[in-house]
C-alpha positions as CSV (number, residue, x, y, z in Angstrom):
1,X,0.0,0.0,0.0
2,X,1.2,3.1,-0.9
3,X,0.5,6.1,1.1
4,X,0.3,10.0,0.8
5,X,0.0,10.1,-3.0
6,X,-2.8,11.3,-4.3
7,X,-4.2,11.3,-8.0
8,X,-5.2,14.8,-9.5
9,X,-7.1,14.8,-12.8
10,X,-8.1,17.9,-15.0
11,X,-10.2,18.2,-17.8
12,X,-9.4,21.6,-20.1
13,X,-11.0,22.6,-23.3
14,X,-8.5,21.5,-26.1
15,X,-7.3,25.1,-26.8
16,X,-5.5,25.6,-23.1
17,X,-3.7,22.1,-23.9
18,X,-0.5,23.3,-25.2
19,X,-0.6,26.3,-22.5
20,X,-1.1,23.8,-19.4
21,X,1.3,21.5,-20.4
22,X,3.6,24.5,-20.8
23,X,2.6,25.3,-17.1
24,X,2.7,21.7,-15.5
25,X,6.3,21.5,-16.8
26,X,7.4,24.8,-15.4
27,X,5.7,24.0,-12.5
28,X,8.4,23.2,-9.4
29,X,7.4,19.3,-9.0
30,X,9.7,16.4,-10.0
31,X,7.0,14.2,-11.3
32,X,5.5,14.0,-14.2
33,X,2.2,13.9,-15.8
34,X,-0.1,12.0,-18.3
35,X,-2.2,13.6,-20.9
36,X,-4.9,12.1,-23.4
37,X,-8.1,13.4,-25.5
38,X,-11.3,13.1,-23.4
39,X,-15.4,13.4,-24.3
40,X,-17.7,15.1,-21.2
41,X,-21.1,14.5,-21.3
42,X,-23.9,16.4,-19.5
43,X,-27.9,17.3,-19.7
44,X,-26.1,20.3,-19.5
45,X,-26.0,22.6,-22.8
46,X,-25.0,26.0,-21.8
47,X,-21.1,26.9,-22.9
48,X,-21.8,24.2,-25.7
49,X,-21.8,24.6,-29.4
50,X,-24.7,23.7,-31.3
51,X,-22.1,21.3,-33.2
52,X,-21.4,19.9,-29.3
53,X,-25.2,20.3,-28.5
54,X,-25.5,17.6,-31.6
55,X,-23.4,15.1,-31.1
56,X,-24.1,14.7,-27.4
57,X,-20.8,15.4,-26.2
58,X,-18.0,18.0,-25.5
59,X,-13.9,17.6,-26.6
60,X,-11.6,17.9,-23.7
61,X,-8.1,17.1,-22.6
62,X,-7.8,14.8,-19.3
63,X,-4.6,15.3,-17.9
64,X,-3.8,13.2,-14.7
65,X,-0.8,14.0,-12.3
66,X,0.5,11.5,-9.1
67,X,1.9,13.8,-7.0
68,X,2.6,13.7,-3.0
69,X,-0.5,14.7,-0.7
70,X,2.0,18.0,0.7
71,X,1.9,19.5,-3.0
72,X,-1.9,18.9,-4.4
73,X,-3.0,22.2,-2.2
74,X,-0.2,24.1,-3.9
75,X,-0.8,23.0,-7.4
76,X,-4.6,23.6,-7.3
77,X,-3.7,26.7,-5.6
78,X,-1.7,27.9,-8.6
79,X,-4.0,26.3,-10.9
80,X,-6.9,28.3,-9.9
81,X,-4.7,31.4,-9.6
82,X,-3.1,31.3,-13.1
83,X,-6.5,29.5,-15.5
84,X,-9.7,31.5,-13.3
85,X,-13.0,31.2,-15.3
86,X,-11.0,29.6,-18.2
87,X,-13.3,26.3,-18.2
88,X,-11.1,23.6,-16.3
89,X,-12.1,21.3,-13.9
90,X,-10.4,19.2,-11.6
91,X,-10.7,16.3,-9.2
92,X,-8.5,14.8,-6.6
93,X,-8.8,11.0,-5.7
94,X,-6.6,8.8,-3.3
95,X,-4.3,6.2,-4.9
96,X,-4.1,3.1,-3.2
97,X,-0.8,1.3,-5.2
98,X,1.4,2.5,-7.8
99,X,4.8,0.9,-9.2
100,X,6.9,0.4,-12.1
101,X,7.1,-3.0,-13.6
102,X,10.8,-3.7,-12.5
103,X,13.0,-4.8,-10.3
104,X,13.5,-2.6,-6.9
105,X,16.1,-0.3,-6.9
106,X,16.1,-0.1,-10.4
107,X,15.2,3.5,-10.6
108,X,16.5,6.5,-8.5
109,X,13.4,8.8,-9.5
110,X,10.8,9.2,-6.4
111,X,8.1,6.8,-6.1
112,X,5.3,9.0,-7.5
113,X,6.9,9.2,-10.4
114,X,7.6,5.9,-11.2
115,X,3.9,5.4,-11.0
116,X,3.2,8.0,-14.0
117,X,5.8,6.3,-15.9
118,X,3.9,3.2,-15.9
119,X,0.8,4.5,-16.9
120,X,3.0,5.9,-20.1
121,X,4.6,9.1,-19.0
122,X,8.4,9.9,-19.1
């Protein structure tokens, strides 16, 4: 069992991709984070497009990041600071169990990142 990790997930509207990645990599954190295309669905259909309204769903970006408990306040804390009213979301959620798929000792980075690199991210 792992402990004081937790998982932070965003979802952004595809044209503040390139500019959050830009931030999560300035960002002072050793770990890295993992980043795909996502569809959000709601009864909702105010802020959608009559394109969106259509087809039932609205494109995002998910981005996920595995970071110790200490630095989620200060990320989301920044976050909130730096993309106000700009349309992103975010969730925090305890991980239980992370790894990388090698022997021990094999890797000098910190444990929370060795977790994002097994879910893809270098």
């Amino acid at each position: 069992m792992t402990e004081g990790y937790l998982l932070l997930s965003l979802t952004v509207p595809p044209k503040l991709e390139e500019s959050l990645i830009d931030w999560l990599l300035d960002f002072d954190s050793r770990c890295g984070f993992t980043s795909f295309p996502v569809n959000g669905h709601s009864g909702r259909s105010d802020g959608l497009t009559l394109a969106e309204q259509v087809s039932g769903r609205k494109q995002n970006v998910r981005f996920e990041i595995c970071l110790p408990q200490a630095e989620v306040d200060r990320l989301i804390d920044a976050l909130c600071r730096d993309f106000s009213n700009t349309g992103v979301v975010y969730w925090v959620t305890s991980v239980v169990r992370f790894g990388r798929a090698e022997p021990a000792g094999g890797d000098e980075r910190p444990a929370a990142c060795t977790a994002l690199n097994a879910a893809g991210s270098d």
